[in-house]
C-alpha positions in Angstrom: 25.5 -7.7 3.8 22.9 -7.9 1.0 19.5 -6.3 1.8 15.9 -7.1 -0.5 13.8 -4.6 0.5 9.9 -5.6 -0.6 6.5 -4.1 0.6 2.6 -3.9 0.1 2.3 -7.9 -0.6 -1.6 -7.7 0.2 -2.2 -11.2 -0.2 -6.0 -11.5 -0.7 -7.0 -8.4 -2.5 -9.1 -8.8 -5.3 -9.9 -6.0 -8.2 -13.9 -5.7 -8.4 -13.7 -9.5 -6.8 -11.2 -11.3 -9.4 -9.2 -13.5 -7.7 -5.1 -12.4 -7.3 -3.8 -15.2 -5.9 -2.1 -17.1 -8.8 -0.5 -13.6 -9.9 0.6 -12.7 -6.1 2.2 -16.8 -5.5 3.9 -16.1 -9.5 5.6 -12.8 -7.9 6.4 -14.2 -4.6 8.0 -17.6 -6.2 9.7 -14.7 -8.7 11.1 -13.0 -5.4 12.6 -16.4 -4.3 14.4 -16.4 -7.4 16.0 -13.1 -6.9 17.1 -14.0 -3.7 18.7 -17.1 -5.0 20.3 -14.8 -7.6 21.9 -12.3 -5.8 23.0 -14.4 -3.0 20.4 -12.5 -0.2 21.4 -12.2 3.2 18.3 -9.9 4.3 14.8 -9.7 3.3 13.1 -6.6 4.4 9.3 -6.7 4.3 8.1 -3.0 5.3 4.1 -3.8 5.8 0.9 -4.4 4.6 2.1 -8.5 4.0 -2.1 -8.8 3.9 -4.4 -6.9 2.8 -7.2 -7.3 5.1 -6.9 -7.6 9.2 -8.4 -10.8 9.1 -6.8 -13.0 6.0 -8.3 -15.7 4.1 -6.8 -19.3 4.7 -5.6 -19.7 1.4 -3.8 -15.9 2.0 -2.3 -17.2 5.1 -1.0 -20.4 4.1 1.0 -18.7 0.9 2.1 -16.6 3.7 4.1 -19.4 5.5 4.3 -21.2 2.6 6.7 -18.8 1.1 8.1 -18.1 4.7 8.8 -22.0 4.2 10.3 -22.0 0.9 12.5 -18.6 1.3 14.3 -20.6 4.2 14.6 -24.4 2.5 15.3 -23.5 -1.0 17.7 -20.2 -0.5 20.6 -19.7 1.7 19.1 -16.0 3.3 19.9 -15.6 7.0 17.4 -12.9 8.4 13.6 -12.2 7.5 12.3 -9.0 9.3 8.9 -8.1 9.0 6.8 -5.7 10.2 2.8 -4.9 10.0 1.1 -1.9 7.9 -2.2 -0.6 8.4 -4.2 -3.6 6.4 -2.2 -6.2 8.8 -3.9 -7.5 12.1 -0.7 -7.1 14.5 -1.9 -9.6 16.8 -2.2 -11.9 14.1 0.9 -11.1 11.8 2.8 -11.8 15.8 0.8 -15.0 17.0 3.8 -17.3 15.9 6.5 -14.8 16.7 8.3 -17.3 19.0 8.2 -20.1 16.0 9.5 -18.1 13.0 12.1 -16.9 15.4 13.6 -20.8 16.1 14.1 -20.1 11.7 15.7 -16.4 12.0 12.5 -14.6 10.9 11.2 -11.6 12.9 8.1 -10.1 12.7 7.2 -6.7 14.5 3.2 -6.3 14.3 3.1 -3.9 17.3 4.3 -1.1 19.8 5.5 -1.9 23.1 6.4 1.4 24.1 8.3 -0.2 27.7 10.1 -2.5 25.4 11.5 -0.6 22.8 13.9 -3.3 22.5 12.0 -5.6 20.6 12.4 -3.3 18.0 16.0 -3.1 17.0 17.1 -6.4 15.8 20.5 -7.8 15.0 21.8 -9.1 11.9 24.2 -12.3 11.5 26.2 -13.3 8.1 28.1 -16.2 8.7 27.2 -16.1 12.6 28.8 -12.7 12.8 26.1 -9.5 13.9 27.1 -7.8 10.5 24.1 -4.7 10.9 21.0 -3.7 13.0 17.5 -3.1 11.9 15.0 -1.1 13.4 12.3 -2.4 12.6 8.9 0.3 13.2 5.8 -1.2 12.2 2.4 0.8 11.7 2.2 3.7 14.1 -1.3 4.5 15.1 -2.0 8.1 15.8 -2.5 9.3 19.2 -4.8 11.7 18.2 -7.4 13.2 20.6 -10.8 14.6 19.2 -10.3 18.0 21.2 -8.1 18.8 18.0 -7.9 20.2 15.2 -7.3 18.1 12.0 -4.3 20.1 11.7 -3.2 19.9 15.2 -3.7 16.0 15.4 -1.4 15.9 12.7 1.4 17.5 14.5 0.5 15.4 16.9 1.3 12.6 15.0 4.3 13.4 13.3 5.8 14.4 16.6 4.9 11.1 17.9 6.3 9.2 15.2 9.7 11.3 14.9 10.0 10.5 18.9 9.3 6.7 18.8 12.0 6.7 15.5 14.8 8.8 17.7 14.2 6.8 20.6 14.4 3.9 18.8 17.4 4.5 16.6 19.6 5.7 19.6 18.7 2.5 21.6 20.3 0.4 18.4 23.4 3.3 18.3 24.0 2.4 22.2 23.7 -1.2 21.7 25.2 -1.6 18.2 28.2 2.1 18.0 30.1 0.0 15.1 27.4 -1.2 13.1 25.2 0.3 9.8 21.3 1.0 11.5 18.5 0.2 8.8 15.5 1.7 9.5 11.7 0.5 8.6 8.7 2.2 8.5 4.9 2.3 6.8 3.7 5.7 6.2 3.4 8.6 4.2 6.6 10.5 3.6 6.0 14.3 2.3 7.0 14.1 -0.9 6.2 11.1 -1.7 4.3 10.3 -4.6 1.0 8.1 -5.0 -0.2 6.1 -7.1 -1.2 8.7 -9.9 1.8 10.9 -9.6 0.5 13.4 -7.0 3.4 14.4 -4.6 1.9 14.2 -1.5 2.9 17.8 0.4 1.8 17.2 4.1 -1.9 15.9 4.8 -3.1 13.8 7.6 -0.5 11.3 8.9 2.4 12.5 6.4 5.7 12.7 8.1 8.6 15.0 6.6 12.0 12.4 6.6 14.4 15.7 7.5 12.7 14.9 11.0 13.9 12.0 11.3 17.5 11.0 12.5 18.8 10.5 9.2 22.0 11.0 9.5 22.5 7.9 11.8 20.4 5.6 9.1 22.2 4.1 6.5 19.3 2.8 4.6 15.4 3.7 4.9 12.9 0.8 4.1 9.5 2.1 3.7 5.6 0.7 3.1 2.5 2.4 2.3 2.9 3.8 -1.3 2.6 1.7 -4.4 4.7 3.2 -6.6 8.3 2.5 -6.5 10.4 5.7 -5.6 13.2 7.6 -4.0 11.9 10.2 -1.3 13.1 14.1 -1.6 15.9 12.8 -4.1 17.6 10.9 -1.3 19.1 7.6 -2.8 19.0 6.2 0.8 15.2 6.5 1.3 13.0 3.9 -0.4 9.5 3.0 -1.5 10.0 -0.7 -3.1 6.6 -0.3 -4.5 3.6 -2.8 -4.1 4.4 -6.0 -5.3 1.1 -6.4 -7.6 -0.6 -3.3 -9.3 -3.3 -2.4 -6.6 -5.4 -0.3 -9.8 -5.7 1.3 -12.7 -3.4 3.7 -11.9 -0.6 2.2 -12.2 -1.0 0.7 -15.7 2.5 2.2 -16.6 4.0 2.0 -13.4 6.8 -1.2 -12.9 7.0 -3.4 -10.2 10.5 -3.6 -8.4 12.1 -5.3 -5.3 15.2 -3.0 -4.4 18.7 -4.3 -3.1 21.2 -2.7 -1.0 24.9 -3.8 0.4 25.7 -2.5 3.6 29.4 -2.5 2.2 28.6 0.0 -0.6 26.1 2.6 1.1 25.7 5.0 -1.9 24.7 2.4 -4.2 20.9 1.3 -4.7 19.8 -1.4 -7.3 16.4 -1.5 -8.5 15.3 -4.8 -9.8 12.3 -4.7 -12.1 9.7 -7.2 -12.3 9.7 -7.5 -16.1 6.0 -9.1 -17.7 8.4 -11.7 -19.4 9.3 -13.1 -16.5 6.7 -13.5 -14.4 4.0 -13.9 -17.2 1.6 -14.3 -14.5 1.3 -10.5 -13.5 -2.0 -9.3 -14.7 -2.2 -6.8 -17.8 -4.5 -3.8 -17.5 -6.0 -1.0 -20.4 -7.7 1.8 -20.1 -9.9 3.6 -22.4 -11.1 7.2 -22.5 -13.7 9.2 -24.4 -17.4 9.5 -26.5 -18.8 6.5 -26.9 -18.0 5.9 -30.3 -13.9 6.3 -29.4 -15.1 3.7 -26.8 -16.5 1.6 -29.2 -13.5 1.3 -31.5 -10.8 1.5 -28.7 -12.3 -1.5 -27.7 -12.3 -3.2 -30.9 -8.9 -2.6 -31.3 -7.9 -3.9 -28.6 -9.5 -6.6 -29.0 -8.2 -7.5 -32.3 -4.4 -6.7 -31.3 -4.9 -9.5 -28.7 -3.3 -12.9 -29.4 -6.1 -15.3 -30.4 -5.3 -18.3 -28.4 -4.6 -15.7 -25.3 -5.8 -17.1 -21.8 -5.0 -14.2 -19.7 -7.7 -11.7 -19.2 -6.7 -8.0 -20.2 -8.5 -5.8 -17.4 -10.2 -2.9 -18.8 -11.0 0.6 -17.4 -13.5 2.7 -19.4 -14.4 6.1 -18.8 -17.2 7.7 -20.9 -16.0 11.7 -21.3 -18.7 12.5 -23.7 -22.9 12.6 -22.7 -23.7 10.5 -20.4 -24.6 6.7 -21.9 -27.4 4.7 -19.7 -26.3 0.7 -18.9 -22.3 1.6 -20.9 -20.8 -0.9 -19.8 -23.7 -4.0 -20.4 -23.4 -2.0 -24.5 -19.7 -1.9 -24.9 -19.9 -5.4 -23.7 -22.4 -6.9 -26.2 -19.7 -5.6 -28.8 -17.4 -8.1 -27.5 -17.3 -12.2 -28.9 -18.1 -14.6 -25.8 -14.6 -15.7 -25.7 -12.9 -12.7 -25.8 -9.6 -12.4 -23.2 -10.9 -8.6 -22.4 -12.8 -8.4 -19.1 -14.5 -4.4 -18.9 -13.5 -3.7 -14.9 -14.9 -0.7 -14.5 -16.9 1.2 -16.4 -18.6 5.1 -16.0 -19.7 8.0 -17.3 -18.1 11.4 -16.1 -21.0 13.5 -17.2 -24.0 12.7 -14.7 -27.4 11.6 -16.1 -28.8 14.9 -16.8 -32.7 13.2 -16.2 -31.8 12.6 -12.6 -31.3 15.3 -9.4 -30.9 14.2 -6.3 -31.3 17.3 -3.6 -30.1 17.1 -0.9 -31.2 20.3 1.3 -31.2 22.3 -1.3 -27.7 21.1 -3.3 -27.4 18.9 -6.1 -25.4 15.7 -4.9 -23.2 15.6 -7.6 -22.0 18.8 -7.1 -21.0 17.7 -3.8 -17.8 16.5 -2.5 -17.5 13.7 -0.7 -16.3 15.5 2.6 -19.0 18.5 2.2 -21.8 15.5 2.4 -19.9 13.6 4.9 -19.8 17.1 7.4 -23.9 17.3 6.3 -24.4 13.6 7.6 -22.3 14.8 10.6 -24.9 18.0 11.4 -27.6 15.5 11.0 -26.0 13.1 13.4 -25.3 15.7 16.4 -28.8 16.9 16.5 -31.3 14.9 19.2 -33.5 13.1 17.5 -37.1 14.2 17.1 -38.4 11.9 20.4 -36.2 14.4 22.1 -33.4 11.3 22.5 -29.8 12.0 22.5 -27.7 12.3 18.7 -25.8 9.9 17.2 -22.8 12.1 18.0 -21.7 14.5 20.5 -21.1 18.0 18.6 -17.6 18.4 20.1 -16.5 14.8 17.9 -17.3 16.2 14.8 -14.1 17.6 13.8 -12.6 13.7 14.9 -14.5 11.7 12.7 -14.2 14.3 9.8 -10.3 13.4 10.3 -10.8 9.9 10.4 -12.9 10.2 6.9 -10.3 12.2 5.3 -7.8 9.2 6.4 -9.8 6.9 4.6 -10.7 9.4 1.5 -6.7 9.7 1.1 -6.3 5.8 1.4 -8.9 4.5 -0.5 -7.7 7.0 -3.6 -4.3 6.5 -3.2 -5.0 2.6 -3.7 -7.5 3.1 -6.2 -8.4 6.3 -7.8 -10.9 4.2 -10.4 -12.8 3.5 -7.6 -13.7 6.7 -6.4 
């Protein structure tokens, strides 16, 4: 049985609010093809199909609309799908008992009394050929009594249980038959988006944990970049299927297949710009403002003339700090010029402007030291003599819950920090 594992559709996301959706409907109609291809039996979708909780129509109806096409045009047999932490799971569910009349599953939640739901069985030719466990998004259980480090544990502990208890229900039900697992999370060692291995922060799970030995294959959501996990071949990240940001302007897109009948070998299919033409092309540009000038320039003149697809452009000023850059290196460009400046900074601060804050200079700040000083302001009654914002004792909770989002949002976007 042939397995396409895909991930981190995010349908709807825009970059600095340009529009993806031509690019994402080019990729997904590019997907279709590979399934034709290689004769598919299985598509695995491992999360994150939108990439907000409460999708746009036109998001949702490419949605079903490729759901449609995958099952008319192509001769694939099972769909499983499960939700990651931009899906709604009541909403990715809502027409669970429809898609199942066409073979399609879709796990958007935990039922923890009905673990079953979870392990589904898969048919070539009418015969149950393998079984997938299919683990959507696991929300931590975390209590604010703990520590940042003890809600962790918390969570991995919680997450390693619901996998073993999961993967021994499909071992009792299915002894004879290869168990694929799926899951959306961090993995420890894992790398993000910009290369940084990610060594166990909030929410990472280490795979040695997990019941490995009784998965054959390991479909995982959450990082962009395509990739193998500790050096195990089994272990997956297909990657996002569009670049999410600027930080993966080198890094391929891929859909990966495996055949149950030949364990040990993984093909990586790459999404090459040639064809699927549609995938959007991004730059980016570092140093003084005169390197700035001419980078652009260049690039600029090495575009093809009669080009209609924009080039998105990340600058980033590393000499003194430029007031209104991007509105200057823009002006240098002709009106109808195919290069479109997406973001634009200076790393060097204005040196005219100090913001204190009790004493500190905000820029010398991190972004967790003047979240934890908003936090002290918050748990102290207000000057009527009325309760705070906060309870003291939540503190540490919410300064977990930021350092969730810090870690996402950077690991989706590191320009945008």
């Amino acid at each position: 049985m042939l397995f396409l594992h895909t991930s981190d559709w995010h349908l709807g996301c825009e970059m600095e609010g340009r529009s993806r959706h031509e690019e994402a409907e080019a990729l997904l109609n590019h997907m279709i093809a590979c399934v034709k291809k290689y004769n598919v039996h299985t598509l695995l979708v491992a999360g994150d199909i939108f990439d907000s909780h409460t999708p746009s129509n036109h998001s949702t109806k490419q949605y079903y609309d490729f759901l449609r096409r995958l099952k008319a045009e192509t001769s694939i047999e099972n769909v499983v799908i499960i939700a990651g932490n931009h899906d709604s799971p009541t909403y990715l569910e809502a027409p669970t008992s429809i898609l199942e009349l066409l073979n399609v599953h879709v796990i958007g939640r935990v039922e923890e009394d009905h673990l079953e739901r979870e392990v589904i069985p898969l048919k070539e030719n009418g015969e149950i050929r393998a079984v997938v466990c299919a683990v959507p998004y696991l929300v931590s259980p975390g209590s604010s009594q703990k520590s940042p480090e003890e809600q962790n544990t918390a969570y991995e502990n919680y997450v390693v249980e619901h996998y073993t208890k999961v993967v021994e229900l499909a071992k009792t039900k299915y002894p004879a038959l290869p168990i694929v697992a799926m899951g959306h999370f961090f993995a420890v060692g894992g790398r993000v988006s910009d290369d940084t291995t990610s060594r166990g922060t909030l929410h990472s799970i280490h795979m040695e944990k997990l019941p490995l030995d009784k998965i054959s294959y390991f479909a995982l959501g959450h990082l962009h970049q395509p990739q193998k996990v500790s050096n195990l071949e089994k272990v997956r990240y297909s990657g996002s299927l569009m670049k999410m940001s600027f930080a993966e302007v080198k890094k391929g897109r891929e859909f990966v297949l495996w055949d149950s009948e030949k364990p040990e070998e993984v093909q990586c299919l790459p999404i090459p710009p040639e064809e699927v033409p549609e995938q959007c092309e991004m730059s980016i540009l570092e140093g003084t403002v005169n390197e700035l000038e001419t980078g652009l320039l260049e690039l600029d003149r090495q575009r093809p003339k009669d080009a209609t697809k924009r080039l998105w452009v990340s600058v980033q000023n590393t000499g003194l700090f430029y007031p209104d850059l991007k509105n200057h290196l823009t002006m240098l460009l002709e009106e109808d010029s195919s290069l479109d400046i997406v973001f634009c900074k200076n790393r060097l601060p204005n040196p005219n402007v100090q913001i204190p804050t009790q004493g500190k200079v905000l820029t010398e700040m991190t972004p967790e030291s003047l979240f934890k000083e908003f936090l002290d302001h918050a748990a102290q009654p207000s000057t009527e003599g009325g309760e705070p914002l906060i309870p003291q004792e939540e503190k540490d909770w919410y300064v977990a819950r930021f350092r969730e989002a810090l870690e996402a949002s950077e690991t989706e976007d590191v320009n945008k920090a």
